[in-house]
C-alpha positions as CSV (number, residue, x, y, z in Angstrom):
1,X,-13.1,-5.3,-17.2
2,X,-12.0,-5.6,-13.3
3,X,-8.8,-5.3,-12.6
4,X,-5.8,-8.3,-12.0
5,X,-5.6,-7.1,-9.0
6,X,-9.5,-7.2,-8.2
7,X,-9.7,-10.4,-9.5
8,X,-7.1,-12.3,-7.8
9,X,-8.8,-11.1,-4.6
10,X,-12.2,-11.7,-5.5
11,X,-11.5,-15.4,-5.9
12,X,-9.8,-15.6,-2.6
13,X,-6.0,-16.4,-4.5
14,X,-2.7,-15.3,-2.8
15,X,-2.2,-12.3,-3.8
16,X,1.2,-10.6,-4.2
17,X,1.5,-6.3,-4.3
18,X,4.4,-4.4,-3.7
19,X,5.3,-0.8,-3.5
20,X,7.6,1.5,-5.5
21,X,8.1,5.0,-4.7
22,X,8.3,8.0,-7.7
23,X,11.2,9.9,-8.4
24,X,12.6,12.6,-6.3
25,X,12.7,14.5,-10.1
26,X,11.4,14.8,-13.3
27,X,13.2,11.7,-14.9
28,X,11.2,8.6,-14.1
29,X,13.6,6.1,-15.7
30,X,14.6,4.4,-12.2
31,X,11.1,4.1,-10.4
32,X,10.2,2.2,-13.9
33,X,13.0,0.1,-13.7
34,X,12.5,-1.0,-10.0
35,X,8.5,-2.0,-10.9
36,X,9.8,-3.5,-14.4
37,X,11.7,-6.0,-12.2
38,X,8.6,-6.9,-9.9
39,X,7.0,-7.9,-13.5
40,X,5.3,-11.6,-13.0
41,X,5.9,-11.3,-9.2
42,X,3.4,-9.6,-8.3
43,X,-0.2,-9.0,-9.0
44,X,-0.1,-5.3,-8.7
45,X,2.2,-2.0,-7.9
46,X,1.6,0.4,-5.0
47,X,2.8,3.7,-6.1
48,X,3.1,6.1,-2.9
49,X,1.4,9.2,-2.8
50,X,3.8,11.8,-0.9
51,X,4.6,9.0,1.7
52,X,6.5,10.8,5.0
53,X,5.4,13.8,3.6
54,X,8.1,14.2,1.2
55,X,7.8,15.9,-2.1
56,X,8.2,13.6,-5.1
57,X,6.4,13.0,-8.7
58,X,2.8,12.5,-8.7
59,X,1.9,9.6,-7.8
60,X,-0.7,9.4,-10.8
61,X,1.7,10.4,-13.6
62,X,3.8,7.1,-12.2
63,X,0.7,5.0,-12.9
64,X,0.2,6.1,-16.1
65,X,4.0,5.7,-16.9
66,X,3.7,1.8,-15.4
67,X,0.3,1.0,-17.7
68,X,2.0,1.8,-20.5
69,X,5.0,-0.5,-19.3
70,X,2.8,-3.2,-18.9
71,X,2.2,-3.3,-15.0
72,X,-0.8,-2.9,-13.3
73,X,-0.8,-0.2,-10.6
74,X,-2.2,0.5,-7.2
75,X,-3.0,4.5,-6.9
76,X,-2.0,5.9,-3.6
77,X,-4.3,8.7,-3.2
78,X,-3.8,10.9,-0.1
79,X,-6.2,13.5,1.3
80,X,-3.7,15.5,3.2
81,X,-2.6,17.8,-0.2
82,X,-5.9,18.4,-1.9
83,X,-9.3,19.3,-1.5
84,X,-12.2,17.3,-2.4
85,X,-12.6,19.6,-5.5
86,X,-8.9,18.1,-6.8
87,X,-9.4,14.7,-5.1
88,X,-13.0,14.4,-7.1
89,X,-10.9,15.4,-10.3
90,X,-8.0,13.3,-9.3
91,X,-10.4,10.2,-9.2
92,X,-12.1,11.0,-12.8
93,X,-8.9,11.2,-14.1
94,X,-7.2,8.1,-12.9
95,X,-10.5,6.0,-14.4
96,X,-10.1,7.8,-17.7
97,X,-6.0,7.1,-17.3
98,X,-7.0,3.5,-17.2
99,X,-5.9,2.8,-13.6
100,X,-8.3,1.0,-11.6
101,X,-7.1,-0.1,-8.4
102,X,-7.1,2.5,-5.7
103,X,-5.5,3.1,-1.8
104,X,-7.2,5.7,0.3
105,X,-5.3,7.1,2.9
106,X,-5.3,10.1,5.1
107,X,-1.9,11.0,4.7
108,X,1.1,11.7,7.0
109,X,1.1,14.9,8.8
110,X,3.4,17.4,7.2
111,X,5.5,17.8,10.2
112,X,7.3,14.5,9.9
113,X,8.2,15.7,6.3
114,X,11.1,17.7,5.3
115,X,9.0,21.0,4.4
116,X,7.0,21.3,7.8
117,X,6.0,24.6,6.9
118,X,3.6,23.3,4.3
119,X,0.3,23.7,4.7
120,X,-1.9,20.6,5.5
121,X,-5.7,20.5,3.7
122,X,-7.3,17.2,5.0
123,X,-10.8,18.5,3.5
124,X,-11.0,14.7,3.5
125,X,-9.9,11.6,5.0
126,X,-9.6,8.2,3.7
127,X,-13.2,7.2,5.2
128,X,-14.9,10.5,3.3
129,X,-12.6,9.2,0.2
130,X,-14.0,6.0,0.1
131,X,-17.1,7.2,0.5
132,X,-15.9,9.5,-2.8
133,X,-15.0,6.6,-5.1
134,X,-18.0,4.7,-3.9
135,X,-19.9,7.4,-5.4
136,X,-18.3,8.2,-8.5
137,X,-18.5,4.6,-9.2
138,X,-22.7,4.6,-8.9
139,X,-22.3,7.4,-10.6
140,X,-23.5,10.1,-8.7
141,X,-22.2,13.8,-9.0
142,X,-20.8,15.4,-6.0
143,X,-23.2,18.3,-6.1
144,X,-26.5,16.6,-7.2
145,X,-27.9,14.3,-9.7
146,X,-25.9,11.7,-12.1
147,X,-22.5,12.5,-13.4
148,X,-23.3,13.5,-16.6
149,X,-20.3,12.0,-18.3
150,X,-20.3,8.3,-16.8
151,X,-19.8,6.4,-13.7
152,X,-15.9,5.1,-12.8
153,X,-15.1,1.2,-11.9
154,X,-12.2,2.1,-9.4
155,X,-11.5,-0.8,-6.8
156,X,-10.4,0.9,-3.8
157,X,-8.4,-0.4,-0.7
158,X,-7.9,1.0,2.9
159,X,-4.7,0.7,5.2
160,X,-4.6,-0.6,8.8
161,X,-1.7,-1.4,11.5
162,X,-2.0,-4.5,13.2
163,X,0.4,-3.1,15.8
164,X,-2.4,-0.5,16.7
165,X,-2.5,-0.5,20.5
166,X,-6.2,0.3,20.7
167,X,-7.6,-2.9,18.7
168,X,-11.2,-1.4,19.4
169,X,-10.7,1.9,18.1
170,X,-9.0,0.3,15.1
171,X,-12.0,-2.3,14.6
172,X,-14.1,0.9,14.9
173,X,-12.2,2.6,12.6
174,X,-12.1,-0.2,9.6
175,X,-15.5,-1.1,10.1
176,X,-16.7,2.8,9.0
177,X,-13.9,2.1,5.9
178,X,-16.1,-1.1,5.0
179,X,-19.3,0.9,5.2
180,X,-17.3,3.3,3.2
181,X,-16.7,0.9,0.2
182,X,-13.1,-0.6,1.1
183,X,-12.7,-4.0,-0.5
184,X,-9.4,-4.9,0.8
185,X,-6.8,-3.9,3.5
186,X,-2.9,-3.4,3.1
187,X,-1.4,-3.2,6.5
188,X,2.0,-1.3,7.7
189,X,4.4,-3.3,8.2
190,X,3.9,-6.1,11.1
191,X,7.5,-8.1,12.6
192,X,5.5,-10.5,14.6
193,X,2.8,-13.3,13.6
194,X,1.2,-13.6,16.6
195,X,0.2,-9.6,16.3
196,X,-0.7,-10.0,12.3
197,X,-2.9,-13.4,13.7
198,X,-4.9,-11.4,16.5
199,X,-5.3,-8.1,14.2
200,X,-7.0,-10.8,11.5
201,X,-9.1,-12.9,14.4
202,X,-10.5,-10.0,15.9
203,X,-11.1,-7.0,13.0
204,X,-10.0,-8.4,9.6
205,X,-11.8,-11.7,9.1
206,X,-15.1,-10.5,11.5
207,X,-15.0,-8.0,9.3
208,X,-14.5,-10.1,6.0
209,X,-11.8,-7.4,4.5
210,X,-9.0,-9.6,2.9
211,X,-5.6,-8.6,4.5
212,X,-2.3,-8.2,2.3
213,X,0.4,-8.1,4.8
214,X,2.7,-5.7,5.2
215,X,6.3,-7.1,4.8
216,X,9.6,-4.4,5.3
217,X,12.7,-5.2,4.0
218,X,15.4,-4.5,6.9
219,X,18.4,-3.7,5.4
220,X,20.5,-3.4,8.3
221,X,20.5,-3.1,12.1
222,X,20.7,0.9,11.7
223,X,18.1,1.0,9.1
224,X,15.9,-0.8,11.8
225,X,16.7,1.3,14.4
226,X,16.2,4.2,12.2
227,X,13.0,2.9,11.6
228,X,11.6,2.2,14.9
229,X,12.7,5.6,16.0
230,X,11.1,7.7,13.3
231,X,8.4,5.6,11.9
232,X,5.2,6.1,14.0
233,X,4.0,2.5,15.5
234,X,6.9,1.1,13.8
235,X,7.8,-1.6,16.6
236,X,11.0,-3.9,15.3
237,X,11.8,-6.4,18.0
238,X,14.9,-6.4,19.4
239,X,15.7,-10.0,18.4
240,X,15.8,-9.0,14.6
241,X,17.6,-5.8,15.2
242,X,20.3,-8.2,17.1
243,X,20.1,-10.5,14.4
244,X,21.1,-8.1,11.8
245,X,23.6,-6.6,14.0
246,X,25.2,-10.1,14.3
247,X,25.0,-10.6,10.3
248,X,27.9,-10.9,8.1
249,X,25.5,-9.9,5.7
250,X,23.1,-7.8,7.0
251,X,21.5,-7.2,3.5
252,X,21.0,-11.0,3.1
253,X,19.6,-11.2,6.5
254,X,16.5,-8.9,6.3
255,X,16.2,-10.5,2.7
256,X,16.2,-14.1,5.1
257,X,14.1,-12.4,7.6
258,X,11.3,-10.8,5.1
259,X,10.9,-14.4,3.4
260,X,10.7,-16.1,6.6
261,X,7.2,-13.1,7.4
262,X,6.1,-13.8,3.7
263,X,6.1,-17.9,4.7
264,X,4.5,-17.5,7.9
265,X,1.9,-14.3,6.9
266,X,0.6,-16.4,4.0
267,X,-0.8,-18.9,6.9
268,X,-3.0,-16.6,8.0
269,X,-3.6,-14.0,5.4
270,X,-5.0,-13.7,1.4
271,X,-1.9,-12.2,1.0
272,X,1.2,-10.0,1.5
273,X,2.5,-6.1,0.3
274,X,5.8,-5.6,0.1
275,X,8.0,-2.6,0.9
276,X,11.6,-2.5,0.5
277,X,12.7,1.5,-0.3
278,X,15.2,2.1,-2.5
279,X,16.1,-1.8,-3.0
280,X,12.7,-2.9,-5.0
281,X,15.1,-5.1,-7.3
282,X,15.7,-7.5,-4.0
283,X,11.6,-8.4,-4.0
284,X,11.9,-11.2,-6.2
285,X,14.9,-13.0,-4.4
286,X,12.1,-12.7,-1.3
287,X,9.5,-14.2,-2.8
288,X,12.1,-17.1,-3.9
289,X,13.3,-17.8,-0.6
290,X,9.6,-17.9,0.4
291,X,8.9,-20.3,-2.3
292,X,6.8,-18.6,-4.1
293,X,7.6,-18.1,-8.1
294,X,6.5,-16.1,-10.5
295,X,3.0,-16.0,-11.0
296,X,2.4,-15.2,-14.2
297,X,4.6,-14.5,-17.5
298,X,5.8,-11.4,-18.0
C-alpha cells in the first residue's frame, strides 16, 4: 500500500510535511513529543539525517520510533556518512521497517559541523541514490541479477533551493534527479514569493516535480541573522529581520510571518515543509493563522 504521503501528492492535494530533528542522546522522548503534536497537521514527518553535520540519533531508528506512534515519516537519507554498501543496506532496512517515504540528499560538508575532523565518504550523492532506490524498487541487485529476497516500494523525494543563483545549473541539476527517480521536491527555505514563483515557472513545473515549500520559522531578529550568516544560501531580507527586530513579540512575529509564506506559497505550489528547530510545537498555530486546519483525525 503507497504511502499518505504518496498519495496526497499523487492526486495533486495540498500537501502539508514538516520536519523534526532526533535527539542529541539516547532518550527519544522529546523528538516524539514534538512530531506527536504535528499529528493531523500534517501529511508526513521529515526526520533529519545528520543535518549541519551534527551528530545526533539515527535518523532511521526515529522513523521507526514515529511508526509505531502513529505518524508517518519522511527518511532523510544522507550520502555524506556511508558508503553505498551501508546506504544499499540502509534502504532494505527502512522498507522492511515499514517506512516508505524517502529524501535523498548529498549531505552537508563536515566542516560546517562541530567535528570537522570527521571524515567525509560521499561514495554517493543524492542523484546516484535515487538512482539506488529506483533500483531496489525494480528490484534489481546491486552487483547483478534480481534481489533475491524482494523488490522495495520506497517513494523518494529530492531537495532544491529556489534561491540558487545559477537557475540553469539548478534546472540541470533536478532534471538528472527526475531521470533519477525523484517524485517530489522539498525546497530550503525561500522568504520571498516572487523567487519561490520563478524557481516553479522555470524548473519545477517544466519539469512536472511537485514543490513543497520550504517555510522557516524565525524566531527572532538574532536567530535570523544567525541564520543568514551561517546557513549557506540562506538570504533573509532585511525587511523581516527589521520586522522582528521591531516586535514586541518576536516569537509571534516569525509565527505571523511563516503563515503569511504558507498563504501566499500555497498559490503557487502543491504544497509547503515546515521547519521550525527546536519549537516544532508552534507548527500547528502556523497552519491556523494560515487557515489551514487539521487535515485528518488524529
Amino acid at each position: 500500500m503507497s504511502s499518505a504521503l504518496q498519495r496526497s501528492i499523487e492526486a495533486g492535494a495540498v500537501t502539508i510535511t514538516a520536519e523534526v530533528m532526533p535527539p542529541r542522546g539516547a532518550d527519544p522522548v522529546h523528538s516524539l513529543t514534538m512530531a506527536q503534536g504535528l499529528k493531523g497537521f500534517v501529511h508526513a514527518i521529515n526526520v533529519t539525517d545528520g543535518s549541519r553535520a551534527v551528530m545526533r540519533m539515527s535518523s532511521l531508528a526515529l522513523c521507526r520510533l514515529l511508526l509505531d506512534e502513529g505518524l508517518e515519516p519522511i527518511l532523510q537519507l544522507a550520502c555524506r556518512d556511508r558508503n553505498r554498501i551501508a546506504l544499499q543496506s540502509d534502504l532494505l532496512g527502512a522498507h522492511a521497517l515499514g517506512i516508505r517515504n524517502l529524501l535523498c540528499l548529498t549531505g552537508d560538508p563536515v566542516r560546517v559541523g562541530d567535528q570537522p575532523e570527521a571524515r567525509p565518504v560521499h561514495d554517493y550523492e543524492s542523484v546516484k541514490l535515487l538512482h539506488q532506490v529506483a533500483a531496489f524498487n525494480r528490484a534489481e541487485d546491486p552487483v547483478s541479477g534480481l534481489l533475491p529476497d524482494g523488490a522495495t516500494a520506497l517513494f523518494a523525494g529530492a531537495a532544491a533551493d529556489p534561491n540558487c543563483q545559477s537557475l540553469s545549473g539548478l534546472r540541470r541539476r533536478l532534471e538528472r534527479k527526475k531521470e533519477a527517480g525523484a517524485r517530489f521536491l522539498q525546497t530550503q527555505m525561500v522568504m520571498k514569493p516572487a523567487v519561490l514563483e520563478h524557481f516553479c515557472n522555470e524548473v519545477a513545473n517544466p519539469l512536472g516535480l511537485p514543490v513543497l515549500a520550504g517555510v522557516f520559522l524565525l524566531k527572532s531578529a538574532r536567530n535570523a541573522s544567525f541564520i543568514n550568516r551561517v546557513v549557506p544560501g540562506a538570504c533573509i531580507p532585511e525587511s523581516l529581520v527589521v520586522r522582528l527586530e521591531q516586535a514586541s513579540d518576536p516569537m509571534a512575529e516569525g509565527i505571523a510571518i511563516a503563515a503569511e509564506q504558507v498563504s501566499s506559497y500555497l498559490s503557487l505550489t502543491q504544497g509547503v515543509h515546515l521547519m521550525a528547530v527546536k519549537a516544532e510545537e508552534r507548527i500547528p498555530e502556523i497552519l491556523d493563522q494560515a487557515g489551514i486546519k487539521k487535515l485528518m483525525d488524529p
